[in-house]
C-alpha positions in Angstrom: 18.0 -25.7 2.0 15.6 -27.9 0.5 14.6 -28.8 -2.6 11.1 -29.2 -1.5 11.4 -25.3 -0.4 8.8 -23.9 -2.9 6.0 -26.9 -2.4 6.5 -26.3 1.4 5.8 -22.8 0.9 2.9 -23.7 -0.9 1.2 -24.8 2.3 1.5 -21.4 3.8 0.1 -19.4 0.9 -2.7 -21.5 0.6 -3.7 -20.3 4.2 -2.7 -16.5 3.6 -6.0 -14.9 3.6 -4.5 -12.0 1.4 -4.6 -14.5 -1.3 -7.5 -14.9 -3.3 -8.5 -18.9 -4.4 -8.1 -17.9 -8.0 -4.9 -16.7 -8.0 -3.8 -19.7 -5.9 -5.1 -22.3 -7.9 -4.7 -20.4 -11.3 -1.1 -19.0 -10.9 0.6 -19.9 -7.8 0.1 -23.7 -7.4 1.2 -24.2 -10.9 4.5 -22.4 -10.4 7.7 -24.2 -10.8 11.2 -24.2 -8.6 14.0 -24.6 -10.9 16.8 -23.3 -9.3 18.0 -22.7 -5.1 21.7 -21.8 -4.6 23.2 -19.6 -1.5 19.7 -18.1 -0.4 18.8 -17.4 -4.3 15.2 -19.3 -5.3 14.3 -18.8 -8.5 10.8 -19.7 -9.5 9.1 -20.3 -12.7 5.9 -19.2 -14.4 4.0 -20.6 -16.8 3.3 -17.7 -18.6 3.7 -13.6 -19.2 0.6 -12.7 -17.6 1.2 -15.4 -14.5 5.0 -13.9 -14.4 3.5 -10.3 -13.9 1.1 -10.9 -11.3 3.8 -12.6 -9.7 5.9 -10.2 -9.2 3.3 -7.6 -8.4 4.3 -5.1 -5.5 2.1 -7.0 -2.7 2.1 -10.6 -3.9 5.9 -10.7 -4.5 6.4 -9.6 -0.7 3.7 -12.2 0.6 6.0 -15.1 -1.9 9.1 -14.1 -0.1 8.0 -14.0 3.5 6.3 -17.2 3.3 9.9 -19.0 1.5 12.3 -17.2 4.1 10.1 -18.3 7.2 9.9 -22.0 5.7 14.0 -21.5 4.9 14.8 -20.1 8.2 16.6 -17.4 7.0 15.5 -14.7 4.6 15.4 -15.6 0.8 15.5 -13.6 -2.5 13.2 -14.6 -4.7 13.4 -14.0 -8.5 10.7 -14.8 -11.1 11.0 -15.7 -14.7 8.9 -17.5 -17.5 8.9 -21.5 -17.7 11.9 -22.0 -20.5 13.8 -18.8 -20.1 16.9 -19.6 -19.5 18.6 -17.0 -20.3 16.6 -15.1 -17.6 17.4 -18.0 -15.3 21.4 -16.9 -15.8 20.6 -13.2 -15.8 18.4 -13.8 -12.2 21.3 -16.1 -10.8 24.3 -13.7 -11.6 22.8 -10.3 -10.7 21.8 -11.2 -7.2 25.2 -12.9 -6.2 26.4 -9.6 -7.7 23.8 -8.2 -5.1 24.6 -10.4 -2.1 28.5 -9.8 -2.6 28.1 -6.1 -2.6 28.6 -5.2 1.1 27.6 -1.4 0.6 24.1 -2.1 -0.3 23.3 -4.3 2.1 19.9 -6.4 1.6 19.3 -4.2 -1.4 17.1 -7.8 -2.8 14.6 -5.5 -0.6 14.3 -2.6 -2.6 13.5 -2.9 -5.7 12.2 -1.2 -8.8 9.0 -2.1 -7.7 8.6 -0.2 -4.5 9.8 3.7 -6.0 7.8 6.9 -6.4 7.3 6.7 -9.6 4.6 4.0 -9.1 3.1 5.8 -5.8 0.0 7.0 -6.6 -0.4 10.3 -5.2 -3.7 11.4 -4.0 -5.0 13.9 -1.2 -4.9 11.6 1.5 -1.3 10.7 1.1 0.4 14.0 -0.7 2.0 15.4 2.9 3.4 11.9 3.2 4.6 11.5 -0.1 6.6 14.8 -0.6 8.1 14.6 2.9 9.2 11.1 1.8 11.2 12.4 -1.5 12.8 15.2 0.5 13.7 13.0 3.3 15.5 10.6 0.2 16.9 13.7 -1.4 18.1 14.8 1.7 19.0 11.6 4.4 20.0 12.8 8.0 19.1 16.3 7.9 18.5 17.2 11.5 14.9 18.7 11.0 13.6 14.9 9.4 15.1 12.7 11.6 13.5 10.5 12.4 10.7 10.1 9.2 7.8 8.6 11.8 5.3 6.9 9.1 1.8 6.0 10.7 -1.5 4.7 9.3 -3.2 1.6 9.1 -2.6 -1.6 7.6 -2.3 -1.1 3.8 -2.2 2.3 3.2 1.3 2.1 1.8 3.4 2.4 4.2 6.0 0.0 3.1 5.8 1.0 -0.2 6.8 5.0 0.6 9.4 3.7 2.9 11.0 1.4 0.5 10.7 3.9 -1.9 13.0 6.5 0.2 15.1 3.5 0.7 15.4 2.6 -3.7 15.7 7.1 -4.1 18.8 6.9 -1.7 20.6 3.6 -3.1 20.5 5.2 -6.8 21.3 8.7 -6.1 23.8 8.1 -3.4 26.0 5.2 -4.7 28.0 5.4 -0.9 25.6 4.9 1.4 24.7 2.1 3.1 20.8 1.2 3.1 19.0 -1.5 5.4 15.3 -2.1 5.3 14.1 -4.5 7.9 11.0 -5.5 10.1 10.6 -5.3 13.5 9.8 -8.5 13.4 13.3 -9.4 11.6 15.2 -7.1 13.8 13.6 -9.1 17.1 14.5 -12.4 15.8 18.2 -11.7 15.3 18.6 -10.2 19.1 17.5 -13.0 20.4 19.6 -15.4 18.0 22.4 -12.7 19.6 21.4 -13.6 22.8 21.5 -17.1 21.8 25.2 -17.1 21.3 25.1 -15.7 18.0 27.9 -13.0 17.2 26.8 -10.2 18.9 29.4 -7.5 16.8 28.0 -8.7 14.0 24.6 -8.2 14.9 25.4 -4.8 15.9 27.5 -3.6 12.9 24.5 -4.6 10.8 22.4 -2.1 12.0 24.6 0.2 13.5 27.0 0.8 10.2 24.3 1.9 7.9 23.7 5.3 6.6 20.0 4.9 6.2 18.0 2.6 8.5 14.3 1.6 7.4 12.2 -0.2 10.2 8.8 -1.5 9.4 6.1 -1.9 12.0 7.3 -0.3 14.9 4.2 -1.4 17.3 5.5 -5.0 17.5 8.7 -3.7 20.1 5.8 -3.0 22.8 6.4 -5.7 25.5 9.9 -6.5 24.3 11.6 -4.6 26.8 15.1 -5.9 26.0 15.0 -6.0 22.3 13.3 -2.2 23.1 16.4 -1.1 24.9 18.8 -2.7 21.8 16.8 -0.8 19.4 17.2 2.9 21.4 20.8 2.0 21.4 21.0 1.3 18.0 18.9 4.4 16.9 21.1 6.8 19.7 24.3 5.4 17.9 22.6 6.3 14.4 21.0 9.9 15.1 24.3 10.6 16.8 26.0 10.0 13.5 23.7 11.8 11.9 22.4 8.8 10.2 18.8 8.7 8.5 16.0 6.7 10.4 12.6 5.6 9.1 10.0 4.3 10.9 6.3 2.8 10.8 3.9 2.1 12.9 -0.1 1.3 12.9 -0.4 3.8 15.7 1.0 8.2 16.2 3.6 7.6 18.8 1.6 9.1 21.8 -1.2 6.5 20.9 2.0 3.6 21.7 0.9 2.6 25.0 3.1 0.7 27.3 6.1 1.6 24.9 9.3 3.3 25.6 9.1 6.7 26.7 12.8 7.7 25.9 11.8 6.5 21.9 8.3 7.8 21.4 9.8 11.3 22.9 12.9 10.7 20.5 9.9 9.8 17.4 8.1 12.9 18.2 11.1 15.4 17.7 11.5 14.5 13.9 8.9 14.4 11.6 5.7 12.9 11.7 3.0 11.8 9.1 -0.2 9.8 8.6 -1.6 7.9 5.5 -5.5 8.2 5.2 -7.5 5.3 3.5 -7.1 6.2 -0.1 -10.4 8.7 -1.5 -12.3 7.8 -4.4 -9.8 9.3 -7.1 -6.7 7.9 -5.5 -8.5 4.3 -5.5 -9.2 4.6 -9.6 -5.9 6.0 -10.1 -4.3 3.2 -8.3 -6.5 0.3 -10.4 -5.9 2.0 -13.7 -2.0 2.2 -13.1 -2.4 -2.0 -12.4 -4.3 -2.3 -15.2 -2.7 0.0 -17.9 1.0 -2.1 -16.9 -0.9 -5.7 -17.6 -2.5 -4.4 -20.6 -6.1 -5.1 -19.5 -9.0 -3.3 -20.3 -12.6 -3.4 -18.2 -15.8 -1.4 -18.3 -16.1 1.7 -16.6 -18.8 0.3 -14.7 -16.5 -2.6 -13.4 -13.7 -0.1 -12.3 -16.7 2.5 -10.5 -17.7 -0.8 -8.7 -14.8 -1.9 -7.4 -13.6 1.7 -6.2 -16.5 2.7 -4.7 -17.4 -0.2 -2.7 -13.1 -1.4 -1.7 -12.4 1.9 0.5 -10.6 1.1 3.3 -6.8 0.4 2.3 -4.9 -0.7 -1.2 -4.4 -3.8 -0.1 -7.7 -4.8 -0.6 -8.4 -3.2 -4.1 -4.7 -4.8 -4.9 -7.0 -8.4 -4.1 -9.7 -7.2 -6.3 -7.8 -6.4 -9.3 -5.7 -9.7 -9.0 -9.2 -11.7 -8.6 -10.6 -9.6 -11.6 -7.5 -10.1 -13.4 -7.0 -14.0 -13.1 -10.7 -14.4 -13.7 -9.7 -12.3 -17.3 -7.2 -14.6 -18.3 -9.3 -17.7 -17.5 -12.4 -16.2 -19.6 -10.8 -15.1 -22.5 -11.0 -11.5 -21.8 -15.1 -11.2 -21.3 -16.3 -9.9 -18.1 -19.3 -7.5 -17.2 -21.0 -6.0 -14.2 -22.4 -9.1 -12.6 -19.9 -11.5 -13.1 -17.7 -9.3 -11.6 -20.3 -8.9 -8.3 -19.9 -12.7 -8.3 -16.5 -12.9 -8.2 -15.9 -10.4 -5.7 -18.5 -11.5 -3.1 -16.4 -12.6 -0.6 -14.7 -9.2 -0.4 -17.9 -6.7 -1.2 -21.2 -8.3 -0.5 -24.7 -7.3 0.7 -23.8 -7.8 4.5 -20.6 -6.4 4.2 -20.7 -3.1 6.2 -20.9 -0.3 3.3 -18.1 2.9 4.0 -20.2 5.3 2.2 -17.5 8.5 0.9 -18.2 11.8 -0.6 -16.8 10.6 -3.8 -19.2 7.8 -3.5 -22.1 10.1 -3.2 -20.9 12.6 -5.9 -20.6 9.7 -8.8 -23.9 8.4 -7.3 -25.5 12.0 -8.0 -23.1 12.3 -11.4 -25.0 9.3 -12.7 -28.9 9.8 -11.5 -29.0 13.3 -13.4 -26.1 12.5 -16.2 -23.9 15.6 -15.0 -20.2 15.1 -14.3 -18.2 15.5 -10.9 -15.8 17.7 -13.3 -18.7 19.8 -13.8 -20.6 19.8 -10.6 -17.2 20.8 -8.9 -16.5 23.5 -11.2 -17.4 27.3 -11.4 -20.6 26.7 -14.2 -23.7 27.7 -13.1 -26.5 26.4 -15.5 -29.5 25.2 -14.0 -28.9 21.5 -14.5 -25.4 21.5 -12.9 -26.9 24.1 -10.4 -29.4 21.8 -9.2 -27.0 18.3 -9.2 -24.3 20.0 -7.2 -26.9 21.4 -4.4 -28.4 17.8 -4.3 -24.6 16.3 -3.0 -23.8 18.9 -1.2 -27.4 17.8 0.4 -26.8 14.5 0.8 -22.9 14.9 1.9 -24.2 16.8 5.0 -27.2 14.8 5.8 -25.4 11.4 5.1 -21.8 12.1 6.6 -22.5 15.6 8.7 -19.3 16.8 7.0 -19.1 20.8 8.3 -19.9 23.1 5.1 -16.7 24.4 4.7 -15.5 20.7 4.5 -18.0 20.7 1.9 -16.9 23.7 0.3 -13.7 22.3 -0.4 -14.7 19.0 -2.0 -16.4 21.6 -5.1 -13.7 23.5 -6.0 -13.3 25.9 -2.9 -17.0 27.1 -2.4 -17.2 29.4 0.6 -19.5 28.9 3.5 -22.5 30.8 2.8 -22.9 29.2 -0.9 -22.6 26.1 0.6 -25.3 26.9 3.2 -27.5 28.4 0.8 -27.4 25.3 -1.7 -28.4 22.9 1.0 -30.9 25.0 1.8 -32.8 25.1 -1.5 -32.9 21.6 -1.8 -34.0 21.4 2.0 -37.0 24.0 0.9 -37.8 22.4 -2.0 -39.9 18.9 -1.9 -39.2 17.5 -5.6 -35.6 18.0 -4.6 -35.7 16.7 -1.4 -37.5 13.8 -2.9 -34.9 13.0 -5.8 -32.8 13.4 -2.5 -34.0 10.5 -0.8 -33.9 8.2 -4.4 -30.3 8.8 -4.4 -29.9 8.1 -1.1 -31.6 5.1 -1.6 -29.4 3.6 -4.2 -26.2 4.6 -2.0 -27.5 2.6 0.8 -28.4 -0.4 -1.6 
């Protein structure tokens, strides 16, 4: 290994896309390598807040893929503050612990950072979620295996799986837990094939009590590396070992894959993750912001949830642009700069994903009532008329079905839905303070 690891993987993260200029230039490029020993690179900040976003659930993955592909071979990567040395010893020590311990193999890979105590829970992942825990409180019961994960790119996939994976390693001290990618596990069969040791290839995936597979969808078109992964998962499930799996796609939507495994996926349990609503969005940018201390304007934290909707990953970018920005500016930031910062990720001619809960705060602010009350069983005039005017606007803007509808205000049957949306429909000053909000949705 190099000494000139870190400043090589330098290069890559300045092309990662999922990096944000700021951070690069603000944090990253000033980062130090002070120490690299037996696959262990320990890195340096200049700071606490630099040394937090750091090691921040997504960033701290992105750092360690881009070291291990410049190494080679895969890396753990520890983080401390410029002149801590006694953090340097702690880091240094605990992972050779880590890396001599051959029941917890890889466990550099699951971490404190991925658990369910810092999932956010929300309606579009709460199947997902509780399946996960009882799949770690239980591993290889016959009913959950496999766990088949599914959902698009940065809904949290990894983070629920690696979570099952950190739930099993500290409540079952015996088993043997292995989180890799597809990716990973493709690139040692064909090293195998290479020459490598083929036994050991196959004892370190097929001696584990709990196998964690990221990304499934890559396999397709790797026929043979597809045939060494049905052998590996027959010679687990046989054993009555735990699988996890994930993949972008259900497993009938895996075209040109293996029959004999998307049968296999379909005869444990299955889950989806669903881009994050409104709620779960806040929930998640609060959670980042309430662990680094930091404090912005409501109106800041509406903005970037509201118009960031399609996956975490992306509102994870936000907060670490917003964030940087912070510490650069001495702590002041309003509405505008804020729109100026984020323009490359939300922008006028950046399609718009309008959502309920985008609609409902939109209505919650034009007549100063809150979504608390407008989804809850009061009936004054005032609330009355706001709640009629989303359920109005959710129908005519998304054609959600009314009992859809219904649901999103506190479990309001059919008909009262119906008969809401028709009084604004009959009623031209309400159809007309209709079309204003409208208006400032679309804008």
């Amino acid at each position: 290994m190099s000494s000139d690891l870190w400043e090589k993987s330098l290069k890559i993260l300045s092309l990662d896309d999922r990096i944000d200029s700021v951070v690069y230039d603000s944090i990253l490029s000033r980062i130090r390598q002070i120490h690299l020993e037996n696959g262990i690179l320990v890195l340096a900040a200049r700071d606490d807040f630099s040394l937090k976003i750091v090691k921040g659930n997504e960033l701290s993955s992105i750092i360690t893929e881009a070291v291990s592909v410049v190494n080679g071979s895969p890396v753990s990567v520890k983080f401390i503050k410029e002149g801590d040395e006694n953090s340097l010893r702690t880091s240094v020590i605990s992972e050779r612990k880590v890396i001599s311990n051959n029941n917890q193999i890889e466990v550099s890979r699951l971490s404190d950072e991925f658990t369910f105590n810092n999932f956010i829970v929300g309606d579009c992942n709460r199947f997902a979620h509780a399946t996960a825990v009882s799949v770690a409180n239980n591993p290889g019961t016959r009913q959950r295996n496999p766990f088949y994960i599914w959902g698009n790119s940065g809904l949290g996939k990894t983070h629920l799986m690696k979570a099952i994976g950190y739930a099993v390693q500290e409540n079952f001290k015996n088993k043997r837990v292995l989180y890799t990618t597809c990716e990973e596990f493709t690139r040692a069969f064909v090293q195998c094939r290479m020459g490598a040791d083929y036994d050991a290839f196959r004892n370190k995936y097929r001696s584990v009590d709990v196998l964690i597979i990221d990304d499934i969808q890559f396999l397709i078109g790797k026929n043979e590396t597809i045939n060494e992964f049905f052998n590996t998962f027959e010679a687990l499930t046989s054993e009555g070992k735990q699988i996890i799996i994930s993949s972008d796609k259900a497993p009938n939507n895996l075209i040109d894959f293996d029959s004999r495994l998307t049968s296999r996926f379909q005869n444990g349990i299955l889950t989806d993750l669903q881009p994050p609503d409104f709620e779960t969005r806040k929930a998640i940018f609060m959670s980042r912001m309430k662990s680094d201390a930091i404090e912005l304007d409501e109106d800041i934290i509406d903005y970037v949830c509201e118009n960031i909707t399609s996956n975490v990953r992306e509102l994870n970018g936000a907060y670490n642009t917003l964030s940087s920005y912070l510490s650069l500016s001495n702590g002041k930031i309003d509405i505008e700069t804020t729109k100026n910062i984020l323009s490359s990720m939300i922008s006028p001619n950046k399609k718009k994903y309008i959502t309920p809960e985008m609609i409902m705060n939109s209505v919650s602010r034009y007549y100063d009532i809150s979504v608390e009350q407008m989804t809850s069983s009061k009936r004054n005039a005032e609330i009355a008329t706001a709640r009629s005017i989303a359920m109005y606007l959710i129908r005519d803007i998304l054609d959600y079905t009314y009992d859809k509808i219904g649901k999103l205000f506190g479990g309001r049957k059919y008909s009262t839905v119906i008969n809401s949306i028709n009084n604004v429909d009959e009623n031209e000053q309400l159809k007309k303070e209709a079309e204003e909000i409208k208006k400032r949705i679309n804008e």
